[in-house]
C-alpha positions in Angstrom: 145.7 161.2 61.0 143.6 160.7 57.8 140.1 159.2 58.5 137.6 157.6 56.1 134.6 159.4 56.4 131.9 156.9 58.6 129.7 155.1 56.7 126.3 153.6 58.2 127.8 151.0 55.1 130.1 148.9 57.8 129.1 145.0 58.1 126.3 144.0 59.8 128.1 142.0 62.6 130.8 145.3 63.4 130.8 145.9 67.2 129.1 149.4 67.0 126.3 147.9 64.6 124.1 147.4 67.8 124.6 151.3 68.3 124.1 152.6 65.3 121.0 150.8 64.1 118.2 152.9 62.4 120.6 155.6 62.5 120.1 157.0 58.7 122.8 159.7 58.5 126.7 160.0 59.9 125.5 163.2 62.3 122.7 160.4 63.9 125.1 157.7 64.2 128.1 159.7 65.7 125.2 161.0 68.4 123.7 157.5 69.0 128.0 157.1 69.5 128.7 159.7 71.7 125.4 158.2 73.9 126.8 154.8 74.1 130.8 156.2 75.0 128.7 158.5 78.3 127.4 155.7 79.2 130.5 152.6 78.9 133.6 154.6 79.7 134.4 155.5 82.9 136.1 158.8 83.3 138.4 161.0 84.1 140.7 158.2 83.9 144.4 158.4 82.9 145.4 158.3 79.3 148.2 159.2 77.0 148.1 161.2 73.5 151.2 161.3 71.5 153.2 159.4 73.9 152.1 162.4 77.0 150.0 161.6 80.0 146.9 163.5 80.4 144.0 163.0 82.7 140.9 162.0 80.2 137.6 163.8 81.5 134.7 163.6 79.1 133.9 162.2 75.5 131.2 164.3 73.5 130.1 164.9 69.7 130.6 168.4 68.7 127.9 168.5 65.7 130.1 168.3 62.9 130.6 164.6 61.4 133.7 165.2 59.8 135.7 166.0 63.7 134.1 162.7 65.1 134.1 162.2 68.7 136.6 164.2 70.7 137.8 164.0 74.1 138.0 166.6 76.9 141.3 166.4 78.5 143.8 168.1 81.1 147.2 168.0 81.5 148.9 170.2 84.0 146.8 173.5 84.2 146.4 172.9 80.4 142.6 171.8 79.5 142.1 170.6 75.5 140.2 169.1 72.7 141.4 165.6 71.0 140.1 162.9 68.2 138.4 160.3 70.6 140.7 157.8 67.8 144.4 159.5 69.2 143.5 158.7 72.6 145.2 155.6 74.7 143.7 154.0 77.2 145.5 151.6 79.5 145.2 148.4 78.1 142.2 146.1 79.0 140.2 149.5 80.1 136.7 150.2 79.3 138.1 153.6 76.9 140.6 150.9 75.4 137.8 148.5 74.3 135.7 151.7 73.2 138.4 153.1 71.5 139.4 150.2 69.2 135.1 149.9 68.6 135.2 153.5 67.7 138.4 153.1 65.6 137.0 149.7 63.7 133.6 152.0 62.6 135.8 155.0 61.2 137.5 152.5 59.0 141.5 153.7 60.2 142.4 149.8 61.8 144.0 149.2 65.2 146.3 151.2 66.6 150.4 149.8 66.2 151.6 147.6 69.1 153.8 149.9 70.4 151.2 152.6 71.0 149.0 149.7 72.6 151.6 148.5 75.2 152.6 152.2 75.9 149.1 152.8 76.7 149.7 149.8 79.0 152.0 151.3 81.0 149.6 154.3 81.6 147.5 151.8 84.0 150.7 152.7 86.0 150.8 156.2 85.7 147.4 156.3 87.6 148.7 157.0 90.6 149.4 160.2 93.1 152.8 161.4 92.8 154.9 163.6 94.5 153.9 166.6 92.7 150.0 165.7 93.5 151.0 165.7 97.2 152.8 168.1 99.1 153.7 167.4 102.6 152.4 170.7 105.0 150.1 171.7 102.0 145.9 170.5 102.2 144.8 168.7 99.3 141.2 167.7 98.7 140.9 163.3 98.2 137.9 161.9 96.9 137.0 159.2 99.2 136.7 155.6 97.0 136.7 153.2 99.6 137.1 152.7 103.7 139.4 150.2 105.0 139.9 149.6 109.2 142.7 152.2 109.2 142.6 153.5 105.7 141.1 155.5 103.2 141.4 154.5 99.2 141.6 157.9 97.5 141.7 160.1 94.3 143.3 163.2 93.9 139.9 165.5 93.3 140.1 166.1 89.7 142.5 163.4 88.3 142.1 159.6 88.1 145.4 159.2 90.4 144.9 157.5 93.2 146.7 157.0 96.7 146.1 155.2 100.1 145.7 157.6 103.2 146.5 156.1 106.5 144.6 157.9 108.9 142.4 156.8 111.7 138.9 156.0 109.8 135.7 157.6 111.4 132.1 158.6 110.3 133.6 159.0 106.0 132.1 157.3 103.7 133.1 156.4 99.5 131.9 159.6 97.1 132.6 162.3 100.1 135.8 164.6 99.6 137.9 165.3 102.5 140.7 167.6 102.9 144.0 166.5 104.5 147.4 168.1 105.0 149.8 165.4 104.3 152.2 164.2 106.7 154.7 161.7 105.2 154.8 160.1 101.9 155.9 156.4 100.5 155.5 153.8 98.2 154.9 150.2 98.7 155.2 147.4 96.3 154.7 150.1 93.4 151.5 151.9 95.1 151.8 155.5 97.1 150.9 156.0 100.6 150.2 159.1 102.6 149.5 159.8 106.6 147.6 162.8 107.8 144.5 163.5 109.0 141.0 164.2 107.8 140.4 168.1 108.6 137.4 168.7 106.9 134.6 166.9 104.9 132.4 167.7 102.0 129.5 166.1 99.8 129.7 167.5 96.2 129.3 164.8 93.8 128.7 167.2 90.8 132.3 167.8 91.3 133.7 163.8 91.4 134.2 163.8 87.8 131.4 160.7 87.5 130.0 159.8 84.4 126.4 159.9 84.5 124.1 156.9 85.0 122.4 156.2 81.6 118.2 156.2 81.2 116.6 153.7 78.9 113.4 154.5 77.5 110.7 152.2 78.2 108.0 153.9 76.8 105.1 155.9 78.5 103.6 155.7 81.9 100.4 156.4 81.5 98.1 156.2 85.0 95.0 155.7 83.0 96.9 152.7 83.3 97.1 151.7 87.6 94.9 150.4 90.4 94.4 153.4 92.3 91.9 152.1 94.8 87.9 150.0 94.6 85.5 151.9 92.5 83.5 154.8 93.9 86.2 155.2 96.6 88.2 158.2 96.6 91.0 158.7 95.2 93.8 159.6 98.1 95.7 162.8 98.4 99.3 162.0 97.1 98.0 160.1 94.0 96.1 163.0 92.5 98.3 165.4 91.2 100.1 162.2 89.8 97.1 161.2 88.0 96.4 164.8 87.1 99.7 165.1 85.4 99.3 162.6 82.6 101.4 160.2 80.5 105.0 160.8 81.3 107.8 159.0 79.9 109.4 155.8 81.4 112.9 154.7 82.1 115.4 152.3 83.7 118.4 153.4 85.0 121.6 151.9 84.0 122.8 149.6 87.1 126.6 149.6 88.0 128.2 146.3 89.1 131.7 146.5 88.5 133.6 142.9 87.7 130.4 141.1 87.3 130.2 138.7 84.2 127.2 139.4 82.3 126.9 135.5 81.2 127.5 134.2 84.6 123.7 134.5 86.7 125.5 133.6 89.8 127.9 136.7 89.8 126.2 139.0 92.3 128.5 140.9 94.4 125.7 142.6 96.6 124.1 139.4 97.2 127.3 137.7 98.0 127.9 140.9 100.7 124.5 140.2 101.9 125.3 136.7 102.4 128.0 137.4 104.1 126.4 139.6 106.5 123.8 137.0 107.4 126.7 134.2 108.4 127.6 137.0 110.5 130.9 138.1 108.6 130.1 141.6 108.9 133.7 142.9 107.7 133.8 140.5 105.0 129.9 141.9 103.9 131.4 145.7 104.3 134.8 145.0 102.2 132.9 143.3 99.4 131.2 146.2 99.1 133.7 149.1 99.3 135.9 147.2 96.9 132.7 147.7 94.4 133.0 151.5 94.9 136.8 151.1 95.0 136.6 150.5 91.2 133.3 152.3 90.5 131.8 155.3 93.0 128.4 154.8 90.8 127.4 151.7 91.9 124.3 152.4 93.9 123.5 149.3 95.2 126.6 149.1 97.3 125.8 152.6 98.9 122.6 151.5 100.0 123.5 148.2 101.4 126.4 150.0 103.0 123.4 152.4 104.7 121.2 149.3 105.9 124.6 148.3 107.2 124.3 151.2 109.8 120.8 151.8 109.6 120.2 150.7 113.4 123.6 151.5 114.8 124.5 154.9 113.4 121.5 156.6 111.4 123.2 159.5 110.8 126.1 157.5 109.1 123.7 155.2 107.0 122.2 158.8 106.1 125.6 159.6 104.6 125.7 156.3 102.4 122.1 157.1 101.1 122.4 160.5 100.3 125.9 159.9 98.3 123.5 157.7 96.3 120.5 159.9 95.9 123.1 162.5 95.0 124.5 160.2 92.0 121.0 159.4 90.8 119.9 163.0 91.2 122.9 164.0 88.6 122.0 161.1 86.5 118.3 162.2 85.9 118.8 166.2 85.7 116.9 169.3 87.3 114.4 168.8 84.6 113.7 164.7 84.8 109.8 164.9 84.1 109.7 160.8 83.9 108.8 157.7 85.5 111.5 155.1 87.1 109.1 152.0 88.0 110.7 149.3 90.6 109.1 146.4 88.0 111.9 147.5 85.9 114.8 145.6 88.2 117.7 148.4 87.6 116.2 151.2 88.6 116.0 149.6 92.3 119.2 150.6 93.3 118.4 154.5 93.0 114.7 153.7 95.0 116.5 152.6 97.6 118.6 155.3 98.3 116.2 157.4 98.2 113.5 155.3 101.1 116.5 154.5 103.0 117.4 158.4 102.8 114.1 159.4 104.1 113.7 157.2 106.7 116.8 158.3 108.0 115.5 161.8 107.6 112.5 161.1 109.3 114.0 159.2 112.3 116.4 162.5 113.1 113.9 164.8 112.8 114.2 166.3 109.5 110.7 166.1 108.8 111.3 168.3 105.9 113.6 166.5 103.8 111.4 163.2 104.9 108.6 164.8 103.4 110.5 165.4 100.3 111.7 162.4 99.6 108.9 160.0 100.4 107.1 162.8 97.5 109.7 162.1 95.3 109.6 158.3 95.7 105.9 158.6 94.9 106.4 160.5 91.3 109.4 158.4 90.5 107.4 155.0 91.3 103.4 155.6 91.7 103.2 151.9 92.4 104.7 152.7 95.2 106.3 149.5 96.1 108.3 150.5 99.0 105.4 151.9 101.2 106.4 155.5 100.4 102.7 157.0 100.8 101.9 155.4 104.4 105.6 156.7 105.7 104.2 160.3 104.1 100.7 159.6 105.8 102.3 158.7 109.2 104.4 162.1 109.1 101.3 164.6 107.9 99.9 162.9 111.1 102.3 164.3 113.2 103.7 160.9 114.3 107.2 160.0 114.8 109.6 157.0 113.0 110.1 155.7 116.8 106.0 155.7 117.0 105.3 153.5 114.0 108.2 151.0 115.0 106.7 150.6 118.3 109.9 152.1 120.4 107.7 155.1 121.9 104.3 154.3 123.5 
């Protein structure tokens, strides 16, 4: 397909405008591009180039302007490179909407009808088929969501997705589980499978997720913070903090699938908590898995689903945290140097995780980990909203979660 070459030239009101602003040269704007396609399109999801199904995994700018954006894709045992702009999406996607953005900016027009309503039909093709599942032969699922006597799955390493009856214990959305299948069918167009779970794993780095974007905010700078009266000193935990300097300052991107950014009301999480206060506990609990049905990376959901459990089963609300820790943790990076304050609303989400995973921690005994993420809640957020520096006083005393909550004498 001939392209026009992109032009920082396109009208002030084009879609990708926002993007691309005070980006002076093609190579600056295709980066700012590939940023903004990370961070809006959800992947691997199912796709079709010339007319052929492949399983789309990742969208990235190799350096040169005149290739574009291409996508990463795999079909069979096959992986390759395509222009982002030959790529369809199912229809009413997130990739579909990026990909008519992306092909408005180059300058090449919409794609034909045709091409559009066969990448309609690919919505359908998302699903496990025969030749994903093999009755006698494991398979590893990607757990999306957990229903009374279900499990809503992906096939690890595709976007196709399949309903495993089984009997539902301790698993929880973002794990991956092994199976052997038992029986296979379809109902009203969607496959089933039976078997049961054999084994269970936590590796996010290997769901295929689409990393959580990080808004710069500016610099943190402690000069900055109350860190106690005058002429008092300055506690143990907050020096090498204030030692360290002016770091940089973000907000995590927040993931709320289905909620209308115009409508204030539209809050899923609150509408689960709500729930769970009139005492509709399975209502509250399928609200929230049908968030991480459609998206795995919405963190809120997998720490509400922990406070869910937190009294009952602390072991299982452990699970929900640290799938949510584990998403945040790929988002930032080994390296992440920077600053995620709770006065900037989004990054809440990840904080939580991360308290409810070390109070979990701490009330099983793992004073380690406890200790490590009550630290890390204290460089992420020196404000320390959450109380993170009296939990780490309480457990350099020696004392126990049952001891500060008044169970033990």
């Amino acid at each position: 397909m001939t392209r026009k070459k992109p032009s920082s030239a396109s009208k002030p009101d084009a879609p990708f405008a926002r993007i691309v602003a005070g980006a002076k040269t093609d190579d600056a704007q295709l980066r700012a591009l590939e940023a903004a396609a990370q961070r809006e399109v959800a992947l691997p999801a199912e796709a079709l180039v010339v007319g052929e199904p492949i399983t789309a995994v990742a969208i990235g700018y190799p350096g040169h302007p005149r290739a574009g954006l291409m996508l990463a894709g795999v079909r069979g045992e096959r992986r390759f490179s395509v222009g982002l702009a030959d790529v369809v999406f199912a229809e009413g996607s997130q990739g579909a909407r990026f990909v008519s953005l992306y092909r408005a900016w180059l300058g090449v027009g919409e794609l034909a009808h045709h091409e559009r309503a066969v990448g309609a039909a690919a919505a359908g093709r998302a699903k496990a088929t025969s030749g994903d599942l093999v009755i006698g032969v494991p398979i590893e699922l990607v757990v999306l969501a957990c229903k009374q006597n279900a499990l809503r799955c992906r096939v690890l390493g595709t976007a196709r997705e399949v309903t495993l009856r089984t009997a539902v214990q301790d698993e929880v959305p973002g794990s991956i589980i092994t199976v052997t299948p038992k029986k296979q069918w379809t109902h009203e167009r969607h496959p089933y499978v039976s078997g049961d779970v054999q084994g269970t794993r936590f590796a996010v780095a290997a769901l295929g997720l689409t990393p959580l974007a990080l808004h710069e905010q500016g610099d943190w700078d402690p000069v900055n913070d109350y860190w106690g009266e005058e002429g008092e000193p300055i506690e143990a935990w907050a020096k090498p903090i204030i030692a360290r300097g002016k770091r940089p300052m973000f907000e995590m991107e927040q993931v709320l699938p289905g909620v209308d950014p115009e409508d204030f009301e539209s809050d899923p999480i609150l509408e689960a908590a709500e729930l769970r206060e009139a005492g509709d506990l399975r209502g509250a609990y399928d609200r929230l898995m049908k968030l991480l049905e459609r998206d795995l990376r919405c963190l809120d959901a997998h720490s509400h689903l922990g406070n869910f459990e937190f009294e009952r089963r602390p072991k299982q609300a452990l699970a929900h945290y640290e799938v949510g820790v584990s998403i945040g943790a790929l988002s930032l990076g080994q390296d992440f140097a920077g600053v995620l304050p709770w006065g900037l609303i989004d990054n809440r989400p990840f904080l939580r995780c991360l308290n409810g995973a070390g109070l979990c921690a701490w009330r099983l005994r793992d004073i380690r980990a406890a200790r490590a993420l009550f630290t890390q809640m204290l460089w992420l957020n020196p404000n320390d909203n959450q109380g993170a520096r009296f939990n780490l006083a309480a457990i350099e005393a020696g004392r126990t979660w049952e001891e500060l909550e008044g169970d033990e004498p």
